[in-house]
ChimeraX commands (.cxc) that place a marker at each C-alpha (Angstrom):
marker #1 position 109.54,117.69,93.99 radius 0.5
marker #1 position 107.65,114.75,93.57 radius 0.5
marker #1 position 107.21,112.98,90.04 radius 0.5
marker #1 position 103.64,111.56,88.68 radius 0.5
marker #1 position 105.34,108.62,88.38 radius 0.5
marker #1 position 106.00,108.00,91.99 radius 0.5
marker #1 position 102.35,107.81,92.83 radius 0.5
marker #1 position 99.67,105.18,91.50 radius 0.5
marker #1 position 95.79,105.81,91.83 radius 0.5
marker #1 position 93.72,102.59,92.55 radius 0.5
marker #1 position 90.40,104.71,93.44 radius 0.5
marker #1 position 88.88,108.04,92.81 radius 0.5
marker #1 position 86.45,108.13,95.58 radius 0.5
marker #1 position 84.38,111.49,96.12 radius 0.5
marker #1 position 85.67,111.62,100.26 radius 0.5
marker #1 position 84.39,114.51,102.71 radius 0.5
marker #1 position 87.19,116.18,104.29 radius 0.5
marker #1 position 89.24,113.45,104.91 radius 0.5
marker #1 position 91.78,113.34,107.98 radius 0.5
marker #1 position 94.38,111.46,106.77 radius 0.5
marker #1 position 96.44,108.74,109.57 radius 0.5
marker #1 position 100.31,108.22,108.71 radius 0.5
marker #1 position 102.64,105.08,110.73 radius 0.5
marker #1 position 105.92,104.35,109.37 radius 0.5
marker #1 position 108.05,101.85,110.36 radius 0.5
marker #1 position 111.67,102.52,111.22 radius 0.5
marker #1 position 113.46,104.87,113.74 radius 0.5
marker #1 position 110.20,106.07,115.66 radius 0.5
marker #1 position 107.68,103.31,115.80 radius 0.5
marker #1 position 109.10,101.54,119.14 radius 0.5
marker #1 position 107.33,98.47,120.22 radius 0.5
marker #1 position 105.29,98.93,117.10 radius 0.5
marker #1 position 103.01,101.61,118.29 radius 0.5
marker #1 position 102.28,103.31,115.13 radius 0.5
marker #1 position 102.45,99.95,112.67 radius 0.5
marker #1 position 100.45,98.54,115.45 radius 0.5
marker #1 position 98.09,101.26,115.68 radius 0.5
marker #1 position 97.27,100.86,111.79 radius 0.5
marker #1 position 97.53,97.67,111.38 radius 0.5
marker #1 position 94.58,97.42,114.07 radius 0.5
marker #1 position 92.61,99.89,112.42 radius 0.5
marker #1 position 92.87,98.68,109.29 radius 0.5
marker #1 position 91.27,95.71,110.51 radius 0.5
marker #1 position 88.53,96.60,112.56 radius 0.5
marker #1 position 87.71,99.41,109.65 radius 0.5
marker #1 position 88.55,97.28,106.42 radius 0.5
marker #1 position 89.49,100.64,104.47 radius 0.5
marker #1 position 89.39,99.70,100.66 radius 0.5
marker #1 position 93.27,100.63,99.02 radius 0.5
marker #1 position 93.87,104.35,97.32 radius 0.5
marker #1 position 97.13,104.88,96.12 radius 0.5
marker #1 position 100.24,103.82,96.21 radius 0.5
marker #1 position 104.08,105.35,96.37 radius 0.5
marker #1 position 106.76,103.49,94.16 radius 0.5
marker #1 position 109.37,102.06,96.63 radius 0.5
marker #1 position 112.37,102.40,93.65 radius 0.5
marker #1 position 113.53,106.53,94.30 radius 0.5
marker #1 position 113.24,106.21,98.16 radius 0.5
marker #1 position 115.28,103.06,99.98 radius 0.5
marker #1 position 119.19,101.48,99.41 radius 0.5
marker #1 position 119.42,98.01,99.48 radius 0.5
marker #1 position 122.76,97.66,100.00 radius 0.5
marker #1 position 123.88,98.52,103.65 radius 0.5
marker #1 position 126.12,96.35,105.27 radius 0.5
marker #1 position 124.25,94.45,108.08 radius 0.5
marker #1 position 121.00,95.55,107.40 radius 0.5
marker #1 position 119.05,92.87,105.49 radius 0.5
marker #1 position 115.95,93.67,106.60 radius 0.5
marker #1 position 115.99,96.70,104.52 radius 0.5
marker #1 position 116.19,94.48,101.29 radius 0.5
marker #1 position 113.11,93.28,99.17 radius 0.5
marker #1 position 111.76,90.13,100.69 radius 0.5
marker #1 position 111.96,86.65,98.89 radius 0.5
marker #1 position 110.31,83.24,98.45 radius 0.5
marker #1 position 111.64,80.59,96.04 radius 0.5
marker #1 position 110.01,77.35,96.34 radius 0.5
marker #1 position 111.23,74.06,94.95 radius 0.5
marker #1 position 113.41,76.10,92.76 radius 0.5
marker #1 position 111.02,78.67,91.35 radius 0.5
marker #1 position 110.65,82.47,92.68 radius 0.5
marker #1 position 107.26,82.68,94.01 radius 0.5
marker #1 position 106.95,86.03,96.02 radius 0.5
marker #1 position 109.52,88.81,95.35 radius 0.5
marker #1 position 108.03,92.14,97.37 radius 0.5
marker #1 position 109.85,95.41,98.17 radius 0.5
marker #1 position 108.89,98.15,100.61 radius 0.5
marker #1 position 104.91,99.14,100.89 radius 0.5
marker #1 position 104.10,102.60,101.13 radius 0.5
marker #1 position 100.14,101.50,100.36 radius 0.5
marker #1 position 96.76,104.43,100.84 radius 0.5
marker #1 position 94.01,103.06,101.97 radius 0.5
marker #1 position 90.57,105.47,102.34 radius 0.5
marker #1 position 87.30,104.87,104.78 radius 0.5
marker #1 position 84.14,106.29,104.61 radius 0.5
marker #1 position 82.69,107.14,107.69 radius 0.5
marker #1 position 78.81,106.38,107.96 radius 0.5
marker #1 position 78.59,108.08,111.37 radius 0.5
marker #1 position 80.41,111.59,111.12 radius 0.5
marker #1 position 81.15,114.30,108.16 radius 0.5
marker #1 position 84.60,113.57,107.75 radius 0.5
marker #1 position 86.57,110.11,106.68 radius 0.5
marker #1 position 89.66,108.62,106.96 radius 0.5
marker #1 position 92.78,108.16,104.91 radius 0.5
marker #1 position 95.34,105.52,106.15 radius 0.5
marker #1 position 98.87,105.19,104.80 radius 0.5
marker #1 position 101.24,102.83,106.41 radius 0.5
marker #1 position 104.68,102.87,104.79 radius 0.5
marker #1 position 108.32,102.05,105.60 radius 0.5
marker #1 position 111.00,104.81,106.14 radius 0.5
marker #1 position 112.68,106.19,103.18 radius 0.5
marker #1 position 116.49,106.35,103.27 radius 0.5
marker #1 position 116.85,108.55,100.12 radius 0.5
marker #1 position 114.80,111.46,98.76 radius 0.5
marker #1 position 112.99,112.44,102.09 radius 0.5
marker #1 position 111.91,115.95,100.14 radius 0.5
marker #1 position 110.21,113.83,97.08 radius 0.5
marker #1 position 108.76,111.38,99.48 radius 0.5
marker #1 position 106.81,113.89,101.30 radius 0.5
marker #1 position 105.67,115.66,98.37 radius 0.5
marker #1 position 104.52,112.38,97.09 radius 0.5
marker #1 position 102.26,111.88,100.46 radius 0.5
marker #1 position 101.25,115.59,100.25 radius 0.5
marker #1 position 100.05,115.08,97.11 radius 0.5
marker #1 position 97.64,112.38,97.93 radius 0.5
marker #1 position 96.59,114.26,100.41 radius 0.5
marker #1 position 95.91,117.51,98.36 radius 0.5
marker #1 position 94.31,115.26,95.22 radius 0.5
marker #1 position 91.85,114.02,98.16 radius 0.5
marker #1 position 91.18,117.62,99.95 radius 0.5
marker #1 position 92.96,116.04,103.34 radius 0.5
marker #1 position 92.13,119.16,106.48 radius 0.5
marker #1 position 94.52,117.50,108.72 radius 0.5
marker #1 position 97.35,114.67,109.06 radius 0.5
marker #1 position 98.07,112.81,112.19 radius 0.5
marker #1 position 101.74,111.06,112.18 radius 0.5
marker #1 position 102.04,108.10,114.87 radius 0.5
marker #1 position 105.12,107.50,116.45 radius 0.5
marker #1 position 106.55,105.09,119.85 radius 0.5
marker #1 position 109.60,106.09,121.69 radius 0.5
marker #1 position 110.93,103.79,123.88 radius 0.5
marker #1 position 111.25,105.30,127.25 radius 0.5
marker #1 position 111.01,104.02,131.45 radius 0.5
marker #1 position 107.44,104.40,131.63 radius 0.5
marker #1 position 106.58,101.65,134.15 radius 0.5
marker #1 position 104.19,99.36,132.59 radius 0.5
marker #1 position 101.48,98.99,134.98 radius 0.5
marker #1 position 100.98,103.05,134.05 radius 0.5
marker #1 position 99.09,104.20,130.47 radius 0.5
marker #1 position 101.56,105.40,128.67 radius 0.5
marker #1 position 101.18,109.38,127.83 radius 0.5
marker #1 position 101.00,110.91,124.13 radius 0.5
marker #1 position 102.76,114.18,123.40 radius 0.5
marker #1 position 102.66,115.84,119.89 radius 0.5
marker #1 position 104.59,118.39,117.93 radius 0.5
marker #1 position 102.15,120.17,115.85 radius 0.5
marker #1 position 102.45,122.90,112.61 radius 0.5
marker #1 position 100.11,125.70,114.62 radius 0.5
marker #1 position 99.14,127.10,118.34 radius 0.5
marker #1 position 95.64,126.26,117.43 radius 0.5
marker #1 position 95.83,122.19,116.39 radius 0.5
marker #1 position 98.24,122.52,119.68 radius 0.5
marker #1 position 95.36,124.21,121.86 radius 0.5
marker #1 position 92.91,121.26,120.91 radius 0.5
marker #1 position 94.80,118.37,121.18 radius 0.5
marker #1 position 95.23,120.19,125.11 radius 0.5
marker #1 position 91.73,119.06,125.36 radius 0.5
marker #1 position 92.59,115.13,124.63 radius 0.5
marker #1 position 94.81,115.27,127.50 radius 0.5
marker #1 position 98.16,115.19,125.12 radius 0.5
marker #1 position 100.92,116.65,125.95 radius 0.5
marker #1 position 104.14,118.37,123.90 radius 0.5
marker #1 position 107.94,117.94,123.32 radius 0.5
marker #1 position 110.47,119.97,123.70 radius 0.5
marker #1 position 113.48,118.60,121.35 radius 0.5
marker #1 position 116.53,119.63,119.79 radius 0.5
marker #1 position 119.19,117.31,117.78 radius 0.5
marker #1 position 118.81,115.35,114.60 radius 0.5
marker #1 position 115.97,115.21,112.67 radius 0.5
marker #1 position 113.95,112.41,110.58 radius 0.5
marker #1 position 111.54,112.09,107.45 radius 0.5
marker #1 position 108.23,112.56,110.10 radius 0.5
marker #1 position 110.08,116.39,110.97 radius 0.5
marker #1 position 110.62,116.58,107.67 radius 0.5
marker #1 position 106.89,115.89,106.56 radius 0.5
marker #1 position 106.12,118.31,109.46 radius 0.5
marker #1 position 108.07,120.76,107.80 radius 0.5
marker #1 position 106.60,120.79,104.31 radius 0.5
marker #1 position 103.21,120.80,106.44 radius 0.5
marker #1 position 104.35,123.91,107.59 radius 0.5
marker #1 position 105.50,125.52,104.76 radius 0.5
marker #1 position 102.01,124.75,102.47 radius 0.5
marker #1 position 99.53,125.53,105.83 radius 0.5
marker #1 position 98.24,122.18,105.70 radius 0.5
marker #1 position 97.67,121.20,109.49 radius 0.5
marker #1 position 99.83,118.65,110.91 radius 0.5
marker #1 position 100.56,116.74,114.44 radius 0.5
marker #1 position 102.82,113.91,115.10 radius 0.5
marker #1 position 101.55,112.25,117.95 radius 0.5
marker #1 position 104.10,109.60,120.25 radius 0.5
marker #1 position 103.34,107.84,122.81 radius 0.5
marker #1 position 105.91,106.71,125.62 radius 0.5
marker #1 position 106.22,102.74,124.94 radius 0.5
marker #1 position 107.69,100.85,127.78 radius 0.5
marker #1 position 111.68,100.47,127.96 radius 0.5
marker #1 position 114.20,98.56,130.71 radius 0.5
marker #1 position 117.06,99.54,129.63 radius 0.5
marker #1 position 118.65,98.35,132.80 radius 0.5
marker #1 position 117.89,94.76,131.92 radius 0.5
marker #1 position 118.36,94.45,128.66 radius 0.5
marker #1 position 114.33,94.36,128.12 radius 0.5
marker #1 position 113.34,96.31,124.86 radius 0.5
marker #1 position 109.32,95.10,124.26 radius 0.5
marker #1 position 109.34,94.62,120.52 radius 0.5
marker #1 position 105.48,94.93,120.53 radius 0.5
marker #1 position 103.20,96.82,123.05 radius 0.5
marker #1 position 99.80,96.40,123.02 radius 0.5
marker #1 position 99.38,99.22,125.70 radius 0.5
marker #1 position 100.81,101.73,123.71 radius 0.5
marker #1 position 99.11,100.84,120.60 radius 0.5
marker #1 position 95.66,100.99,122.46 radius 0.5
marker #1 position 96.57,104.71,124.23 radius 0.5
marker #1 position 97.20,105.64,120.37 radius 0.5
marker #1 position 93.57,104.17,119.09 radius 0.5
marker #1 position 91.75,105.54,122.25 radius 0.5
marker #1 position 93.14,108.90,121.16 radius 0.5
marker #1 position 92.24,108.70,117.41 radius 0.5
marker #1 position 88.73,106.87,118.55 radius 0.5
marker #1 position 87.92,110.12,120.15 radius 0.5
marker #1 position 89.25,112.85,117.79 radius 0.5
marker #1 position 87.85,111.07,114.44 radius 0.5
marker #1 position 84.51,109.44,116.09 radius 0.5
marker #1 position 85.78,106.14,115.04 radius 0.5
marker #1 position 83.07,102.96,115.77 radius 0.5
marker #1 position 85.70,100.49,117.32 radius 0.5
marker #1 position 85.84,97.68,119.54 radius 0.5
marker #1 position 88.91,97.88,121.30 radius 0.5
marker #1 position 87.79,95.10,123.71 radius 0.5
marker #1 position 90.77,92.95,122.06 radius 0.5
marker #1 position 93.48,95.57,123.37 radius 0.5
marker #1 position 92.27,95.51,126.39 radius 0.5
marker #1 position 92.64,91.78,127.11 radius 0.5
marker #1 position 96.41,91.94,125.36 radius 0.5
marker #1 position 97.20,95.10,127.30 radius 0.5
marker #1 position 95.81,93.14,130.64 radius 0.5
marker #1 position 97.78,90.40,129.28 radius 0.5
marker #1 position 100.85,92.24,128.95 radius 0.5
marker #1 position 101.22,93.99,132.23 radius 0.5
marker #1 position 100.18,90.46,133.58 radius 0.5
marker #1 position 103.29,88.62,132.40 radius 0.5
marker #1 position 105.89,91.72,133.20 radius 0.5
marker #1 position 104.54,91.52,136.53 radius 0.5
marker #1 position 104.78,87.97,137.10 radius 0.5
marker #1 position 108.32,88.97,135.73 radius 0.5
marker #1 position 108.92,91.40,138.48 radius 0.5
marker #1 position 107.18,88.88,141.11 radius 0.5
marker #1 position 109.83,86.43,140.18 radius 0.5
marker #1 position 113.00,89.32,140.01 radius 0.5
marker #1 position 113.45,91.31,142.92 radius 0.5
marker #1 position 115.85,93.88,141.63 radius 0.5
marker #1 position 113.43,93.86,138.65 radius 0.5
marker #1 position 110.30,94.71,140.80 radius 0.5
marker #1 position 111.93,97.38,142.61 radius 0.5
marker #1 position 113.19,99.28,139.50 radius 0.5
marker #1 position 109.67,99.17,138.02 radius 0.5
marker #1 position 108.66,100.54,141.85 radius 0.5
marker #1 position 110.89,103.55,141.82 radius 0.5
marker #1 position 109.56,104.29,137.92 radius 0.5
marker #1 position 105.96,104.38,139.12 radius 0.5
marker #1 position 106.98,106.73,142.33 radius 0.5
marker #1 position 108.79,108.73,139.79 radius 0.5
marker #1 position 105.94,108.61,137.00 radius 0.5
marker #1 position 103.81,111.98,136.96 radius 0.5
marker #1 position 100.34,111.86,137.40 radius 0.5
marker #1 position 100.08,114.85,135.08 radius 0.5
marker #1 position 101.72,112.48,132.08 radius 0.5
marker #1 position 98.71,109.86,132.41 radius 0.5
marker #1 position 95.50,111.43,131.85 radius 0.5
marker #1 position 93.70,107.73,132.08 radius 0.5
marker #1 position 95.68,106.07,134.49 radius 0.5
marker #1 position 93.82,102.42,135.31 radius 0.5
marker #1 position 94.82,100.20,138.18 radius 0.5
marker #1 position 94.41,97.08,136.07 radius 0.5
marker #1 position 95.49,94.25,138.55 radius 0.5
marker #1 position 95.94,93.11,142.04 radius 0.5
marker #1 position 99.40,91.40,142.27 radius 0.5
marker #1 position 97.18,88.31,143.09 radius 0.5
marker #1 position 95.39,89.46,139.91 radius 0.5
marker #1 position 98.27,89.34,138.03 radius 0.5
marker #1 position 99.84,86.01,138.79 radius 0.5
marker #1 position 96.68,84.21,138.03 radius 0.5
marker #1 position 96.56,86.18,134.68 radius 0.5
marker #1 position 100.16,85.44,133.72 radius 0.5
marker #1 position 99.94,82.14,134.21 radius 0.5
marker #1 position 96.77,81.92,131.53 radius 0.5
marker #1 position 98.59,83.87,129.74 radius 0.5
marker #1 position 102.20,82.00,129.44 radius 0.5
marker #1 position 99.89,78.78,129.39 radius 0.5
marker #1 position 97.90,80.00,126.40 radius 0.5
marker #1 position 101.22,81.25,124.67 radius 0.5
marker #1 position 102.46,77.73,125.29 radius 0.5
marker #1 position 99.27,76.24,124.06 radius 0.5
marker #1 position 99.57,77.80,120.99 radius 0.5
marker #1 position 102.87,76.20,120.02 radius 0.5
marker link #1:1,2 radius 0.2
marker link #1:2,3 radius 0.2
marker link #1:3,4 radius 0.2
marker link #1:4,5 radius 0.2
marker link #1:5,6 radius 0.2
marker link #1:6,7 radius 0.2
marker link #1:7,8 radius 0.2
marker link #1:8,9 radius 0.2
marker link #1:9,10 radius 0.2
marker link #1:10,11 radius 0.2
marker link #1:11,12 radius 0.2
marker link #1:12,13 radius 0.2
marker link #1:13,14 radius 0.2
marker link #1:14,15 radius 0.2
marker link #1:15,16 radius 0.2
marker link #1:16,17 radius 0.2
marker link #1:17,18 radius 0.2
marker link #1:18,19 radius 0.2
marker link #1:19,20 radius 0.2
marker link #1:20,21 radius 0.2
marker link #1:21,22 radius 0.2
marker link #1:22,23 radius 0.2
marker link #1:23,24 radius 0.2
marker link #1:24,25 radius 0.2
marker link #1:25,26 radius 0.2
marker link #1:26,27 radius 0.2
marker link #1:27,28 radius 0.2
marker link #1:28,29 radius 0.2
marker link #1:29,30 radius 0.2
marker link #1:30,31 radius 0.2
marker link #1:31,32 radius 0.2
marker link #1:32,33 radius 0.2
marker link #1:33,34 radius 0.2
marker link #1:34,35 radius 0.2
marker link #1:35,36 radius 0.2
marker link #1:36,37 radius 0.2
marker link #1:37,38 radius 0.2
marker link #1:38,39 radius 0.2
marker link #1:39,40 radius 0.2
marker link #1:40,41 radius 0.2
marker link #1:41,42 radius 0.2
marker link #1:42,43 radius 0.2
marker link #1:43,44 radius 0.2
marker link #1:44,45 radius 0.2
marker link #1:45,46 radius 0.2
marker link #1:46,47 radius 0.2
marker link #1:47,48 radius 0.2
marker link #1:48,49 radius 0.2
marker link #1:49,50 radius 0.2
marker link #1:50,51 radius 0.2
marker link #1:51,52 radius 0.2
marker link #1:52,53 radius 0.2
marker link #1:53,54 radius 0.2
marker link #1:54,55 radius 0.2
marker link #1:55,56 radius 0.2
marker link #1:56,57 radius 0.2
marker link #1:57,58 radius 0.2
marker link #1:58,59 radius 0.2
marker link #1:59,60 radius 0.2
marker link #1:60,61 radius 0.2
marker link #1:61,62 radius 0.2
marker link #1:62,63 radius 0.2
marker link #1:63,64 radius 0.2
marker link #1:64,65 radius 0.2
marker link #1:65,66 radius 0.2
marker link #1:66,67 radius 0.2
marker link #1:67,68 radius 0.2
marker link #1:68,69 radius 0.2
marker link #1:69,70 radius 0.2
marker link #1:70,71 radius 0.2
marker link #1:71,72 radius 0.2
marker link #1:72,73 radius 0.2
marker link #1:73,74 radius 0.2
marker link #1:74,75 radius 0.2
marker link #1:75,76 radius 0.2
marker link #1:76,77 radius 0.2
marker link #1:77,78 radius 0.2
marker link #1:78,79 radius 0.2
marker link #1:79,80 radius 0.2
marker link #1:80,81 radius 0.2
marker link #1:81,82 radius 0.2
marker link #1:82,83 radius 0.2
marker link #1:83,84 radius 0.2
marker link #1:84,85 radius 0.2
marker link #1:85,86 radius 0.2
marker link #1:86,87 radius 0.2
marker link #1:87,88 radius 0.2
marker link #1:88,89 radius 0.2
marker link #1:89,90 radius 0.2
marker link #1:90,91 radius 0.2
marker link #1:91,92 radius 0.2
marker link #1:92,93 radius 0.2
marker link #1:93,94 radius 0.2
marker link #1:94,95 radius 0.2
marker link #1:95,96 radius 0.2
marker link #1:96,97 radius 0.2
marker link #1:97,98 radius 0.2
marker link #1:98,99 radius 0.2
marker link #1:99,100 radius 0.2
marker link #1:100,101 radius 0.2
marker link #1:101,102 radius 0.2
marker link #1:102,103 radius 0.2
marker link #1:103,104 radius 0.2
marker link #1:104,105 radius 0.2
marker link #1:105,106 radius 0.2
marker link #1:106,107 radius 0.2
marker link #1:107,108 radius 0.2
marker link #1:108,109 radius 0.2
marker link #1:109,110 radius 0.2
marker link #1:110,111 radius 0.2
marker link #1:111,112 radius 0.2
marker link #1:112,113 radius 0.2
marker link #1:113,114 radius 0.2
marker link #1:114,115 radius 0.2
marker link #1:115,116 radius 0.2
marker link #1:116,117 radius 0.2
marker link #1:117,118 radius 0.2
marker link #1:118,119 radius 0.2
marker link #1:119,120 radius 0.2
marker link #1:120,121 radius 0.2
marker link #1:121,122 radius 0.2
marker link #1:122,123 radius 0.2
marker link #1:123,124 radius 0.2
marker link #1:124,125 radius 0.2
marker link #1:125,126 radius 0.2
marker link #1:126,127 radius 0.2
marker link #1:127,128 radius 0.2
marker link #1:128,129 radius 0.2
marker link #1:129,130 radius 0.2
marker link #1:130,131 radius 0.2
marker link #1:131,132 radius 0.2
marker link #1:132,133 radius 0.2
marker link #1:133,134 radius 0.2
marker link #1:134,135 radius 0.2
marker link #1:135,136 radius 0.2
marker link #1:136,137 radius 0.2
marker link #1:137,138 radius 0.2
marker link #1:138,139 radius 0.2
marker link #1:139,140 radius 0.2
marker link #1:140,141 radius 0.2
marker link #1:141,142 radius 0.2
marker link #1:142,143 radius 0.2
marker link #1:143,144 radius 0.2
marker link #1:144,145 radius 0.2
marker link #1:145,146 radius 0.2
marker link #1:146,147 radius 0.2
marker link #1:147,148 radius 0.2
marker link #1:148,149 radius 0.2
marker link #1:149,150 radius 0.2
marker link #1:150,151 radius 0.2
marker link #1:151,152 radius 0.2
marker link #1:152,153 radius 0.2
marker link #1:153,154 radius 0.2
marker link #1:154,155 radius 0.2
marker link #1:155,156 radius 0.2
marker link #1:156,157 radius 0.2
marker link #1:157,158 radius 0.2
marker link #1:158,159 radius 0.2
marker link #1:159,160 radius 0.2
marker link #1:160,161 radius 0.2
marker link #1:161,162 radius 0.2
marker link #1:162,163 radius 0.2
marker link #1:163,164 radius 0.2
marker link #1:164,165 radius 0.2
marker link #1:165,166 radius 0.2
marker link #1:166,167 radius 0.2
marker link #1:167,168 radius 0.2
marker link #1:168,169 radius 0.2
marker link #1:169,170 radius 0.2
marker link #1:170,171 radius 0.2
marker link #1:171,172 radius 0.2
marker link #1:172,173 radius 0.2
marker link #1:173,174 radius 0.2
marker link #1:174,175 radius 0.2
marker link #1:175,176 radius 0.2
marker link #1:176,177 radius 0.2
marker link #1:177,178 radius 0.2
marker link #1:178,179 radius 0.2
marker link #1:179,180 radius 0.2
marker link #1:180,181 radius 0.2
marker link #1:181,182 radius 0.2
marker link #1:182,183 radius 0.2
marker link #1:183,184 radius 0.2
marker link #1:184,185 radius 0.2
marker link #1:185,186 radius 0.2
marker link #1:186,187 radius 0.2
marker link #1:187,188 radius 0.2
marker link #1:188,189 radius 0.2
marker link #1:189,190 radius 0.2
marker link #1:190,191 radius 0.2
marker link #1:191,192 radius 0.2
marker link #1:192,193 radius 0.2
marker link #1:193,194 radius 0.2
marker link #1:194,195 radius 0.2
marker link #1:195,196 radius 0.2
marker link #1:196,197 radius 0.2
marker link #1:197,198 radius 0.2
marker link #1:198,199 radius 0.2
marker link #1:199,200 radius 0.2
marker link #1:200,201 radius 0.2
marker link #1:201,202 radius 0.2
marker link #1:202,203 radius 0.2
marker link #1:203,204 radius 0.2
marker link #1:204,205 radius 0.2
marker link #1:205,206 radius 0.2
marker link #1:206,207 radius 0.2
marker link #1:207,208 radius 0.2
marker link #1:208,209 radius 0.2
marker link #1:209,210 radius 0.2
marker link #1:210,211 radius 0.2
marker link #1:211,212 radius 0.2
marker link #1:212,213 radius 0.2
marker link #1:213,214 radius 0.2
marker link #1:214,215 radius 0.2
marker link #1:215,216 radius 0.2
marker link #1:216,217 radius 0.2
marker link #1:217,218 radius 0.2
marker link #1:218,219 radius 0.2
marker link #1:219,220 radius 0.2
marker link #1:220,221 radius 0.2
marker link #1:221,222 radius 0.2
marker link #1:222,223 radius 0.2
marker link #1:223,224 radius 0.2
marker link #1:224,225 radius 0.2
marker link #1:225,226 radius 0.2
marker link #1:226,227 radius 0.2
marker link #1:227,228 radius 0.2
marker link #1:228,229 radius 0.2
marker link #1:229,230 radius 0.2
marker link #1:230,231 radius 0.2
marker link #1:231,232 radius 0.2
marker link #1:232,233 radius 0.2
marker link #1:233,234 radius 0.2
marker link #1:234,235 radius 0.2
marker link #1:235,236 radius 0.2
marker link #1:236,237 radius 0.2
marker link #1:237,238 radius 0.2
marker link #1:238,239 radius 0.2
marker link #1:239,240 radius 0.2
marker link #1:240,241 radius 0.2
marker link #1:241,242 radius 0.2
marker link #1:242,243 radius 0.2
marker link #1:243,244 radius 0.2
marker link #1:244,245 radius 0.2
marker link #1:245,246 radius 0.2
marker link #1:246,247 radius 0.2
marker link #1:247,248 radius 0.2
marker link #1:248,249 radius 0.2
marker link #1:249,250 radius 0.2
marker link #1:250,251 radius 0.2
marker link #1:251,252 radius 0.2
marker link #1:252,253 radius 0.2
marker link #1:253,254 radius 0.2
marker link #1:254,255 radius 0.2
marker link #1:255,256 radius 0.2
marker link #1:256,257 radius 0.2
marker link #1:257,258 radius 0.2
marker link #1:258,259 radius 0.2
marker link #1:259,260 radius 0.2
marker link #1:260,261 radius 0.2
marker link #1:261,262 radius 0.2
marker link #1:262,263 radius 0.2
marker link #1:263,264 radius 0.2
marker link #1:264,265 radius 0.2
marker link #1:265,266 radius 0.2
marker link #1:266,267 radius 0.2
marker link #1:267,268 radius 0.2
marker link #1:268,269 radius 0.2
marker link #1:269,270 radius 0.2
marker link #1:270,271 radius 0.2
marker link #1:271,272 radius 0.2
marker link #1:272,273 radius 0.2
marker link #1:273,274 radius 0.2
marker link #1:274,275 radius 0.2
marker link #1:275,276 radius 0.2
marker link #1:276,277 radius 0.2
marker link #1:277,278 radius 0.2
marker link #1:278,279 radius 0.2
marker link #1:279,280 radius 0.2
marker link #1:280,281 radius 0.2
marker link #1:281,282 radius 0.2
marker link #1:282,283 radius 0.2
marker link #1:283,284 radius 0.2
marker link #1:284,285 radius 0.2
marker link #1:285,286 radius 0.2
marker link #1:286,287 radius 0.2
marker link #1:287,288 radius 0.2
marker link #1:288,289 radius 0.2
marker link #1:289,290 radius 0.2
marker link #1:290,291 radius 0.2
marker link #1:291,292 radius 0.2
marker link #1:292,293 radius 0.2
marker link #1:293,294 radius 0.2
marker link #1:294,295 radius 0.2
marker link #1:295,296 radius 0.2
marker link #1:296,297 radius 0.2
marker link #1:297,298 radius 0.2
marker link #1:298,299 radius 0.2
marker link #1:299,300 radius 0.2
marker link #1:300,301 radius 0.2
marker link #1:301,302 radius 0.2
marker link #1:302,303 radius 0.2
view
């Protein structure tokens, strides 16, 4: 069970129904897809902060190997100047142009007290009146990148399941070990609050030792799919130049690799039509040439 102490109020807004939008970072969130995802819409939608969950119950410090799970530093000329820990930060939007807003919480994986952590998040949710919570995820997987990567979910009831049908998502079949999102899905369960984890397939070569560390392809299928299912006014204008961008330089890549281009090849014979409900031919391998070359001259530019 969660203690008072773990969360802190910043705002005690009056909000209408509020879906509320979860992204950790850690095990599922490859090439940033669900970080990505909220990071983007916390941007274009400049949600004011909520609440706020304690890092101090919830993370170990001390694993061998692993320094990026400790607090992050800054000493300048001798002093400390910026000693920060773990953010697990609420932020609410009101939405002038439908009946329901948005809660955001972006957070970083727990390693300890998984229970208490998602009590603390579902009692945000319940102090707010929250009908539904999304969960993002990315899993790394061969999905050739010149495809739009597919979403599948794993939801709390047969009838959230039935509408995401309707947004062209599919579901997972899964069995093996188990993280915090299950576990969040779980407690969902358990108190009838409606819940859906939603992952999208984020481009993967294993073969060639090519793990993207950020796709911008993935992140956009994620925001096209919350545009539509919370009315959201975006411009996602700036995802699709970086996702053009993107498929640009890995196909100047595979222009340049032969072995390269014919493994991406064989992934787009094998990719199913069915798991790409918006599948765009973006570029022409002319197309793409010229657009990887502004784009690795830009990057250059830059520097």
């Amino acid at each position: 069970m969660a203690r008072k102490d773990d969360v802190t109020y910043t705002a005690r807004p009056e909000l209408r129904q509020p879906v509320m939008v979860i992204a950790l970072d850690g095990w599922v969130d490859g090439g940033q897809a669900a970080t990505g995802t909220l990071s983007f819409l916390r941007r274009k939608l400049r949600p004011r902060k909520l609440a706020e969950i304690h890092p101090g119950r919830f993370y170990v410090y001390q694993v061998p190997g692993q320094l990026s799970l400790r607090p992050h530093c800054r000493i300048e000329n001798g002093l400390l100047t910026e000693y920060r820990r773990q953010h697990n930060v609420f932020y609410y939007w009101i939405n002038s142009e439908a009946g329901q807003d948005v809660i955001l919480f972006q957070g970083a994986e727990p390693n300890l007290n998984w229970d208490d952590y998602c009590a603390a998040v579902l009692r945000v949710a319940g102090e707010f009146g929250v009908s539904r919570i999304y969960m993002l995820g990315g899993v790394l997987d061969k999905v050739p990148h010149t495809r739009e990567p597919a979403v599948s979910s794993v939801c709390t009831g047969r009838e959230l399941r039935d509408e995401l049908l309707h947004y062209g998502v599919g579901f997972t079949d899964y069995e093996g070990p188990g993280g915090v999102r299950t576990a969040l899905l779980d407690h969902c369960r358990r108190r009838g609050v409606d819940m859906a984890m939603l992952h999208v397939r984020a481009t993967y070569y294993p073969e060639f030792n090519m793990v993207i560390a950020h796709n911008p392809k993935a992140i956009r299928a994620l925001v096209i799919l919350l545009q539509k299912m919370l009315h959201l006014p975006l411009d996602i204008s700036e995802l699709d130049r970086k996702s053009r961008d993107f498929e640009a330089h890995l196909s100047y890549l595979a222009l340049q690799n032969s072995e390269l281009k014919a493994y991406v090849e064989a992934l787009e014979r094998d990719y199913r039509q069915s798991d790409t409900p918006e599948v765009q031919d973006w570029l022409s391998a002319d197309e793409a040439i010229q657009a990887a070359e502004e784009f690795l001259r830009g990057y250059f530019e830059e520097r």
